[in-house]
Backbone as CSV, one residue per row, in Angstrom:
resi,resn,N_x,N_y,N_z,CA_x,CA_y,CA_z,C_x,C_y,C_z
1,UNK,6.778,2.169,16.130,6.455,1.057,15.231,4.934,0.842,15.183
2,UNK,4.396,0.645,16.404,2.811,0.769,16.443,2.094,1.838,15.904
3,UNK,2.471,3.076,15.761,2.068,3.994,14.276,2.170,3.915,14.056
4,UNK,3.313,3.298,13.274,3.223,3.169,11.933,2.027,2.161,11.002
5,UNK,2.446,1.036,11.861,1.342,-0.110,11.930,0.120,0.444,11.655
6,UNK,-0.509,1.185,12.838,-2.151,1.999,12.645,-2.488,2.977,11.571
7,UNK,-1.138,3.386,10.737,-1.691,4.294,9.485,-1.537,3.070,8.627
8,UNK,-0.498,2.142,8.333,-1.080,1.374,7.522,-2.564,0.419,6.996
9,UNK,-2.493,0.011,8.655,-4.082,-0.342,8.807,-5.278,0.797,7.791
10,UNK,-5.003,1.686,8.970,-6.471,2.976,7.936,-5.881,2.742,6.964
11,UNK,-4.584,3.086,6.333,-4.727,3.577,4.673,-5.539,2.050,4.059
12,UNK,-5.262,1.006,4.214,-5.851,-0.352,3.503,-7.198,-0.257,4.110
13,UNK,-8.086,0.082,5.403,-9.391,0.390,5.109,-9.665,1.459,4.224
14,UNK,-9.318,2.496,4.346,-9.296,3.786,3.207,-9.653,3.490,2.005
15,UNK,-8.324,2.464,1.445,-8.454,1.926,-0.167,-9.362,0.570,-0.123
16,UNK,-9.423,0.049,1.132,-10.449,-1.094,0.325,-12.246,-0.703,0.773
17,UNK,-12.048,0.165,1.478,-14.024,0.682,1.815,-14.202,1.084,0.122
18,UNK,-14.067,1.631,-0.404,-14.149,1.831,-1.963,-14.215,0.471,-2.709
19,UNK,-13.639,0.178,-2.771,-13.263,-1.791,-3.237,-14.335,-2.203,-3.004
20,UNK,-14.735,-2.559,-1.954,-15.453,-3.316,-1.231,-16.490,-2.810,-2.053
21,UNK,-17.345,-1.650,-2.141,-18.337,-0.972,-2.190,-18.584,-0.917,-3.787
22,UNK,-17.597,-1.068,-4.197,-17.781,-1.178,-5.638,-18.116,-2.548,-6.429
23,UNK,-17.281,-3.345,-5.723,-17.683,-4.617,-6.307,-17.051,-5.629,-5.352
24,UNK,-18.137,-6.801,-4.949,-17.185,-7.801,-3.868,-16.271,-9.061,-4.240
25,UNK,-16.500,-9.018,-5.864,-15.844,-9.580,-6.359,-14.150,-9.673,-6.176
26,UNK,-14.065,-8.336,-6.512,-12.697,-7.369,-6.236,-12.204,-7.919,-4.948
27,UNK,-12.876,-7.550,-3.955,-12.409,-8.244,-2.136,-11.778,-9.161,-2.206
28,UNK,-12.594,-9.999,-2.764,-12.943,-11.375,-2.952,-11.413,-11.922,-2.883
29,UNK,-11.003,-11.478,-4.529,-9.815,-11.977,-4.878,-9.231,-11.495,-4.086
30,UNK,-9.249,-10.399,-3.457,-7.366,-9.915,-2.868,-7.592,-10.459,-1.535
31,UNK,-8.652,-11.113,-0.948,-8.732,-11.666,0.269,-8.147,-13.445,0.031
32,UNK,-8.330,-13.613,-1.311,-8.095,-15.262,-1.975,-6.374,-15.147,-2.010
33,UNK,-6.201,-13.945,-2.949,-4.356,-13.519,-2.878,-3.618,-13.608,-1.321
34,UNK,-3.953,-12.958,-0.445,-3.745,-12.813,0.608,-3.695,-13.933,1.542
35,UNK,-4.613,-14.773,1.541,-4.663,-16.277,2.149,-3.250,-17.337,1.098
36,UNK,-3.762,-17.326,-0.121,-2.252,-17.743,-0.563,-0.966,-17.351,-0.644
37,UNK,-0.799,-16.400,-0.351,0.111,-15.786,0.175,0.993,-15.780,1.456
38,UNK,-0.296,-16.013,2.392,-0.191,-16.089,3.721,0.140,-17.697,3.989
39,UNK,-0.010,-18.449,3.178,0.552,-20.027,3.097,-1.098,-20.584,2.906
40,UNK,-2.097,-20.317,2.506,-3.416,-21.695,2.860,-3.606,-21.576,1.394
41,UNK,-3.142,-22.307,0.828,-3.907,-22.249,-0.428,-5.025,-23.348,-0.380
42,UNK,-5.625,-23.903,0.594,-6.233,-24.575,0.539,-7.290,-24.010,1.669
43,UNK,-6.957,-22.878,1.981,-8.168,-22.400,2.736,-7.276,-21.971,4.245
């Protein structure tokens, strides 16, 4: 289970070092998605 875990990890650094690097806008939101998601919509 914990490999599996650690390739998921890399693959989402993988796809977001590109992201990131391209525009932080982009981050931005899927880090904003992710928090509401995760329950804080208020931070």
């Amino acid at each position: 289970m914990k490999v599996l875990a650690l390739i998921l990890a890399l693959a989402s650094l993988l796809l977001a070092a590109p992201v990131i690097e391209s525009g932080t806008s982009v981050s931005t939101q899927l880090f904003q998605a992710i928090g509401t998601a995760d329950g804080g919509a208020g931070g």
